[in-house]
N, C-alpha and C positions, 0 to 999 in steps of 0.2 A: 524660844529655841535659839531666833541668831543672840541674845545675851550669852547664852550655857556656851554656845561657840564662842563668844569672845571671850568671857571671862578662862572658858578654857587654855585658850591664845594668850590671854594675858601671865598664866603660868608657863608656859613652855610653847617650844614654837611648834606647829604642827609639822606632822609630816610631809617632803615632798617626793611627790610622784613624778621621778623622769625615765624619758624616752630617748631613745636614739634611732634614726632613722635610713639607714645607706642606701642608694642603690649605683653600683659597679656595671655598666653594660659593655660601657667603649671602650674596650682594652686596646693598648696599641700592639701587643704582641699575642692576643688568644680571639678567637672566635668570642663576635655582638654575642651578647646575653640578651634575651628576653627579658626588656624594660619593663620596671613596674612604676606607678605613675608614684615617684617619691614624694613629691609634695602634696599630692592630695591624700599618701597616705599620714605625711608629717602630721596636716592640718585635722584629721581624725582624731590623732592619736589626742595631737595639742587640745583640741575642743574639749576631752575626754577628762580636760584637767592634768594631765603631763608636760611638766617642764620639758621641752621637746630641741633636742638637737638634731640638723638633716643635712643630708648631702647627698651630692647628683656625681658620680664620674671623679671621684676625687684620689689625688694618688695617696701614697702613703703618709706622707707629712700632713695634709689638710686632714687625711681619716684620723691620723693619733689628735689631732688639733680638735675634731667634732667629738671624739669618745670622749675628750676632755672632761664634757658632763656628769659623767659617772665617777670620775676621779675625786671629786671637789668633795668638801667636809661637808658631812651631813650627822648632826648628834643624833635626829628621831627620822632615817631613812625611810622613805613609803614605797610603794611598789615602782618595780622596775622592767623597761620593755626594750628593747634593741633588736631591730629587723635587720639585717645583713644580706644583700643579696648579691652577687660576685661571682668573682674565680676564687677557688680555696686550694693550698698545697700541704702535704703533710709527711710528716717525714717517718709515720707508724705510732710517733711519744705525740708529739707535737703538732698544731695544725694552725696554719696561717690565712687572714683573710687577707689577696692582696690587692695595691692601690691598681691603677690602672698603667701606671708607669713599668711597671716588674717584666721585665728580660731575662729570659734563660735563667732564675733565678737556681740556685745551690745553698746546701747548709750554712755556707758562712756566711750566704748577705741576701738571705729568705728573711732576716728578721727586721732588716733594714729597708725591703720594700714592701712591708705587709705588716700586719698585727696578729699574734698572737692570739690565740683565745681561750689562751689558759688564764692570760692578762684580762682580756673580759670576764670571761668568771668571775674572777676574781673578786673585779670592782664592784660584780653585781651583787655578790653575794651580801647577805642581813638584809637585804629589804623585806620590808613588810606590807605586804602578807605575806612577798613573794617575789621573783621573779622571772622573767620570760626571755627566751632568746631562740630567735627565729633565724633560721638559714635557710637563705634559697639558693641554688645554682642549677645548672643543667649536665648532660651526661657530656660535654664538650668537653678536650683536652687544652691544656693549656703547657707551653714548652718550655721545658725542667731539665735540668741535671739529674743524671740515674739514680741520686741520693735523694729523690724526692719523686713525693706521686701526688697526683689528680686528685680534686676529691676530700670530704670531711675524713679523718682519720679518725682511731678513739680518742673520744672525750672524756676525763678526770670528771664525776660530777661536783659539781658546789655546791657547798648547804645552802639548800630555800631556792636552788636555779632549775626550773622544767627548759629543755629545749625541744627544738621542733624542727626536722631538716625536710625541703621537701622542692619540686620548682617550684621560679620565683612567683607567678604568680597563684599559688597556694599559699604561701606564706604571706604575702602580701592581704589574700582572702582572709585568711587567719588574722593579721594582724585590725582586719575591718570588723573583726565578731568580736575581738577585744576590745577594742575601742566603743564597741557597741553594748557594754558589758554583761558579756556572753564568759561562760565558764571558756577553762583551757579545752576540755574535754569535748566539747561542743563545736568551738571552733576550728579545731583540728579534724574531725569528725566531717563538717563541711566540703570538704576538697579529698576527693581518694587519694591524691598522691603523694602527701604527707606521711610524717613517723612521728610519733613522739616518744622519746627517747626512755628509757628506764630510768627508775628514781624518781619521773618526773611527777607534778601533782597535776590532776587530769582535773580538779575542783577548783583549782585557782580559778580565780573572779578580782586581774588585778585594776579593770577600771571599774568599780563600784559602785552607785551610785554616792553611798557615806565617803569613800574614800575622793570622788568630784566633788562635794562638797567643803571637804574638808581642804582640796585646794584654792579654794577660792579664798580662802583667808591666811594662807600658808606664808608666812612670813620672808622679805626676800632675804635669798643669799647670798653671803659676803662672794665676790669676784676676785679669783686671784688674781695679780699683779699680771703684767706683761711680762717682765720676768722672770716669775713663777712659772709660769707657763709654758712659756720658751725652755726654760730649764726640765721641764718634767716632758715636754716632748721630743726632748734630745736625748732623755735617759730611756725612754720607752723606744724610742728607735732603734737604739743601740742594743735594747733587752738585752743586759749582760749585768751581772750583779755589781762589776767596777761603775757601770754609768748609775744606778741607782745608786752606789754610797753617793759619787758625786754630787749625786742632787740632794743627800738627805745632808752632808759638810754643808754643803749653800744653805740651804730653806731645811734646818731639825723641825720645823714650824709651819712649812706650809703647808697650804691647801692638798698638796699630794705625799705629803711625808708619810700618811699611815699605809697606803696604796705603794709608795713605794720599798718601805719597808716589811709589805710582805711581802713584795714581788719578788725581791732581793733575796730574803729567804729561800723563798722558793727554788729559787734559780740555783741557791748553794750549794739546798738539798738533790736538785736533781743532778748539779756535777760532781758530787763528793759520790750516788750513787755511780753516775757513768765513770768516773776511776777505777771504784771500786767493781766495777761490773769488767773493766776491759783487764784489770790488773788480772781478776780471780780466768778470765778466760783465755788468760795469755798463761797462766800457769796448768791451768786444768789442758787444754790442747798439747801444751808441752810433755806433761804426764800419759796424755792419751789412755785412759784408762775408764771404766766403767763407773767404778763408784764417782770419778772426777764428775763426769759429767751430770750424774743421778743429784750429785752435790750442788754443782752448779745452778742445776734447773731448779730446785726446792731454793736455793737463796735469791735467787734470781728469776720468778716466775714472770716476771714483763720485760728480762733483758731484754740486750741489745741483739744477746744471740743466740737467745732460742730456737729457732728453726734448724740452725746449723748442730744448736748440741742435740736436740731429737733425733736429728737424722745420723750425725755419728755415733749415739748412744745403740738406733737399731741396727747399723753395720757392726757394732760390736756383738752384740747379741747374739747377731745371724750369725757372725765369724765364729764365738761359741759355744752354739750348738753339738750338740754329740751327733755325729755325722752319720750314719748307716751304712754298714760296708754295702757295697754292691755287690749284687748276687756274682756267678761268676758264671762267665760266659758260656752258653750249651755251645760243646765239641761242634764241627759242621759234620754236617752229613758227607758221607766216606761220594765223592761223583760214581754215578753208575758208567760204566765200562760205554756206551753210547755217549753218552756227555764227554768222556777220556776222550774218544773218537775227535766225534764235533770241536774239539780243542783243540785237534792238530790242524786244522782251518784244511784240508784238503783239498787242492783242486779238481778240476775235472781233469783234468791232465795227471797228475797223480792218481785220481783210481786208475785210472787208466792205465796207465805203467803198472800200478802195484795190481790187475787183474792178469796183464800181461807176463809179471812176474810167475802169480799164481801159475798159469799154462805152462809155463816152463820148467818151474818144478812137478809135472807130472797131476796137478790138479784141474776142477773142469769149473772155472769162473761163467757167470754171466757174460756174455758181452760186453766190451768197453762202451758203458752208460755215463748219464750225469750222477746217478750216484750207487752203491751196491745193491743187485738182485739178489731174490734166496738162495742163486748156486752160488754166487759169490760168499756170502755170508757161508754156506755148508762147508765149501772149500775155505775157511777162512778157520769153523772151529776146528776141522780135520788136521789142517797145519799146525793148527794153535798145541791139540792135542799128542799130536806126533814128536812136536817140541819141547814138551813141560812149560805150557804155558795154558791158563784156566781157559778151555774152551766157549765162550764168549760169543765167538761173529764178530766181536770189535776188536778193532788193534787201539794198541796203546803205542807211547814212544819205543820202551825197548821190542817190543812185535815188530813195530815196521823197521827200526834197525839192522833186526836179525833179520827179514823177508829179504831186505835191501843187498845185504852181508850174502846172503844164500843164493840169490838172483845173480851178485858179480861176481860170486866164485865160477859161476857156469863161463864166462868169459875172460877169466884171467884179471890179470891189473890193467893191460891194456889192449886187451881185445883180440891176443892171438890164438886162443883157444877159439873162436868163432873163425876166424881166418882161416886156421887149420884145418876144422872140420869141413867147412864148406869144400876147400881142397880136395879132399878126402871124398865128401860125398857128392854135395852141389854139381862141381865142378864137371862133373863125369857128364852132367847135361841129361842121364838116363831119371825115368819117374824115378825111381823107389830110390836112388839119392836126393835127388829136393826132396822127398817126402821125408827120409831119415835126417834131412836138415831142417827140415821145417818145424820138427819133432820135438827136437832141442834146442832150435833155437828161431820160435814163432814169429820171435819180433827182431831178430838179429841182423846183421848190419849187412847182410844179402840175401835177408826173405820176402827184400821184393821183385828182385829178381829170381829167384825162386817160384813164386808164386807167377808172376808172370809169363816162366816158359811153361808153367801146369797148366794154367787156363789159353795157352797160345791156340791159336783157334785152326793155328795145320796140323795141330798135333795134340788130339784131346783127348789119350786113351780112357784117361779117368772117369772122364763123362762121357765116355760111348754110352748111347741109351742101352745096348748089346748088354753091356755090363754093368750100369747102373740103373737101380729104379731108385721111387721117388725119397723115399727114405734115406737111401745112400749116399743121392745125390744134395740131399739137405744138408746131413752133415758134413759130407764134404764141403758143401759153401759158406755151413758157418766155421766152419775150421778155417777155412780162407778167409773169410772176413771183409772180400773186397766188392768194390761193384763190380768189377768183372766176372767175377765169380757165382753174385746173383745171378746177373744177363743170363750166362752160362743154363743153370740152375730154371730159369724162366721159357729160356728155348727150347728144354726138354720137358717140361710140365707145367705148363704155361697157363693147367687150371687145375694146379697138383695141391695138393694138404697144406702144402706151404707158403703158394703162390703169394697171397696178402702179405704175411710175413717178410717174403723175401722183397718184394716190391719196396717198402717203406725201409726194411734196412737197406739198400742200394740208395731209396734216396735219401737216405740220411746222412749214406758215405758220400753221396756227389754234395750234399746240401755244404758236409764238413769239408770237402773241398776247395767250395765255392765262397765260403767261410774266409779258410787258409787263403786264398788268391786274395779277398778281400782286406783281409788282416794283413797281408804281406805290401799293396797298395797303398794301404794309411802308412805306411814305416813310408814310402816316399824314399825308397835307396836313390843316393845317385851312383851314376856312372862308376865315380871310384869308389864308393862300398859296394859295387855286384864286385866289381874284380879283385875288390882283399877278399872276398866270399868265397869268390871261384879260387884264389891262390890257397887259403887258408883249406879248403877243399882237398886240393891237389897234395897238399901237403900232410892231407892225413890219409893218404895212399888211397885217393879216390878216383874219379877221371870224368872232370865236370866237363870236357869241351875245353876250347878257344879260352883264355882268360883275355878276354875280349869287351868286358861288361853287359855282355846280352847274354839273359840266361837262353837255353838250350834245351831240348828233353835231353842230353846226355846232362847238365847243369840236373836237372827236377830228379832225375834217378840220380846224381850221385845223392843230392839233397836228402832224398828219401834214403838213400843206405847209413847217411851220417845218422838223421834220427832216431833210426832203428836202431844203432849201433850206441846212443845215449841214453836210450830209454825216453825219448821224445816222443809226442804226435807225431804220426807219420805220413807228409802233407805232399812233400814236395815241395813245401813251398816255406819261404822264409819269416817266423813269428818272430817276437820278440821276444822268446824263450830260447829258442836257437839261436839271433842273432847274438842274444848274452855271451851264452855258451861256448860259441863258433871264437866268438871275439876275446874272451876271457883264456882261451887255450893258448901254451904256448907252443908254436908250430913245432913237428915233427923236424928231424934232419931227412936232407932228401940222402937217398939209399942210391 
């Protein structure tokens, strides 16, 4: 047998089986890697019969200086193994293993502190039976320019290249089942957290036992020059197609002429496509057009800038579409005549008035409440009706304008049609003139005095019990409206049909009184707003007392004639609706 080997040997040289060994842990700029013991896996691979190159921690110049191995001439190639284990950068085309020196690297000087491994491939590729290239890293960042990412990027495969990415020490395990000449399939198999990549051959078996033996007689290999070597590790540094012509002008003939003549290539083809790829998407973007970019994609399925044309080709798309008209909006529903209402925000003070108005023109309202009773509402469509407006129970804007319009025609423009009448009737001081004033004008700017000399308690024909029973005497006091009037009402039938009744509206009227004082209180007058009050008073031909700043009960009745006379709460006492009012007016000329 060893004759059949030599004489073998003595025709041609046999094949040689090399390895390459890295390991990268102590970056000076990225997070320790998880070291794998590089020497004892060199000395593996070496025993195994592999021309074995290795290195610990090496930056980029020592790394291109150990790959060296793979570069050199070889006529009858044998199997090939190179363990890498590191920080990797990649720019999406391309992917860099780098030295441990590499800073903030970026696309223009990634090539300069790292190795390519499109360039490994490369060199690996023809060996026989095969060859193997293992990557370990971990999920650690390393600090890049935004033109570059983390991480193994895709890889271009090689003919006859399995790779294997996975952490370092699985690839490291891996790289001990090879040396132990274990198939690929098996070895990788070994360690869950391995890939092996597509394409690759899961049957490779590149340490053999025939293929050990057959190194053991392997003839040595010529060593390129110091020179050479210098020269071909200044051109791979550079990886640019100008530094490889340079080195193939120097050395047509060396050791790395075939390696770098296709590196060169390579590098041509991939910048005559990036021209061509920026040219055609500088033109298609400027067209902005659909088929532009449908064109694009199909010439250029691994551009530079597919993402971008996908994503404007579906914005055009969607912008194309045939659009659906939109239905058209359903009419709104017409507000029912309450809703109308509840829009005009009314206050309590406003029913109020607007029930008071009702009384005046001849109609029989609820009570001034917090909001309308059923007589209100009945006296509301009966108006409504009377007017040529749809009988309802709710007012709308033009309703309460006209109620408004029909209430101050009873007084004139400025309130001397009430002045008159009182004259006329009030004045006489006999009943059935306050009654005949009260009549017309319920709430008028002397029905409380009016009401007052009815209910005066020396003189109370009305309520003689002689001549009023309890019935009588009811409506009489809701027609009055005041607590005096209840009281009244109370002394003569003190456990009458109405008794409850009248009790809680008296105290409703002292409650709203005690209300008004308290609300007049928070306003906090001074001294000089009672006496503009009391002037402003006097001036609308009233007769408030002393303009002194103290109010007076002559100040509280005129107070009370003013509001009646505005169609205000009738307190006595000073709101912040009256103070508006009072203050907003411009004075009368004294007469």
């Amino acid at each position: 047998m060893l004759l059949l080997v030599a004489l073998a040997g003595a025709g041609q040289a046999s094949a040689e089986n090399r390895a390459v060994v890295v390991g990268n842990a102590d970056y000076r700029d990225a997070p320790d890697l998880a070291g794998s013991d590089t020497g004892a896996l060199a000395a593996a691979i070496r025993a195994a019969g592999f021309v074995t190159a290795e290195g610990v921690d090496q930056d980029s110049g020592d790394l291109r200086r150990t790959l060296d191995l793979l570069a050199r001439a070889d006529q009858t190639p044998g199997a090939r193994i190179v363990s890498l284990s590191g920080r990797f950068l990649n720019d999406g085309a391309e992917t860099w293993f780098m030295g441990i020196e590499a800073i903030d690297p970026d696309q223009g000087n990634v090539g300069s502190q790292g190795t390519p491994l499109s360039l490994v491939l490369q060199v690996m590729g023809n060996a026989m039976p095969g060859a193997v290239l293992l990557l370990g890293t971990d999920d650690q960042d390393m600090a890049h320019r935004p033109d570059l990412q983390n991480g193994i990027g895709p890889l271009a495969p090689a003919a006859g290249v399995s790779i294997v990415t996975g952490p370092p020490e699985g690839t490291a395990a891996a790289l001990r089942a090879l040396a132990a000449g274990k198939p690929l399939g098996e070895a990788v198999a070994a360690h869950p957290g391995l890939t092996l990549l597509p394409d690759s051959d899961a049957a490779l078996t590149p340490a053999s036992p025939a293929a050990a033996a057959a190194a053991m007689v392997t003839a040595p290999s010529a060593e390129p020059t110091d020179s050479d070597r210098s020269a071909w590790s200044e051109a791979a540094g550079q990886d640019v197609p100008e530094s490889y012509t340079t080195y193939l002008r120097r050395y047509p003939s060396g050791q790395f002429s075939e390696a770098a003549t296709a590196r060169r290539q390579q590098l041509l083809t991939r910048r005559a496509t990036d021209i061509a790829d920026r040219a055609t998407w500088s033109t298609v973007t400027a067209q902005n057009r659909m088929s532009g970019y449908e064109a694009y994609l199909k010439q250029f399925p691994d551009g530079r800038y597919v993402a971008p044309a996908k994503r404007r080709l579906a914005e055009l798309r969607l912008a194309n579409m045939p659009k659906a008209a939109p239905p058209p909006p359903k009419p709104p529903a017409p507000p029912t005549p309450a809703e109308v209402e509840i829009a005009l925000n009314l206050t309590r003070g406003d029913r109020a008035v607007i029930e008071r108005g009702l009384s005046r023109l001849g109609y029989e309202p609820d009570a001034a409440e917090d909001d309308f009773g059923p007589d209100t509402r009945a006296a509301l469509r009966t108006w409504q009706g009377l007017n040529n407006f749809m009988p309802s129970g709710y007012l709308n804007q033009p309703q309460l304008r006209a109620l408004r319009d029909q209430v101050a025609a009873l007084d004139g423009d400025d309130g001397r049609r009430d002045r008159a009448y009182w004259l006329q009737t009030g004045a006489r001081r006999d009943e059935q003139g306050l009654r005949d004033y009260l009549k017309r004008y319920p709430s008028g700017r002397y029905a409380a005095e009016a009401k007052r000399q009815l209910t005066a308690p020396v003189a109370r024909p009305i309520t003689d019990p002689v001549n009023r029973d309890d019935a009588s005497a009811w409506r009489w006091a809701r027609r009055q409206d005041s607590a005096a009037a209840y009281n009244i009402y109370l002394e003569r039938f003190l456990a009458g049909a109405h008794a409850d009744e009248a009790r809680q509206r008296r105290d409703a009227l002292l409650a709203g009184i005690e209300a008004a004082r308290r609300e007049e209180d928070a306003l906090a007058l001074s001294q000089a707003t009672r006496r503009d009050i009391e002037e402003r008073l006097m001036a609308a031909q009233l007769t408030p007392g002393p303009v002194d700043g103290r109010f007076t009960a002559a100040t509280r009745q005129a107070l009370r004639e003013y509001q009646a006379s505005r169609n205000l709460r009738v307190t006595g006492y000073v709101s912040q609706q009256t103070l508006s009012i009072l203050m907003s007016e411009q004075p009368r000329p004294s007469r």
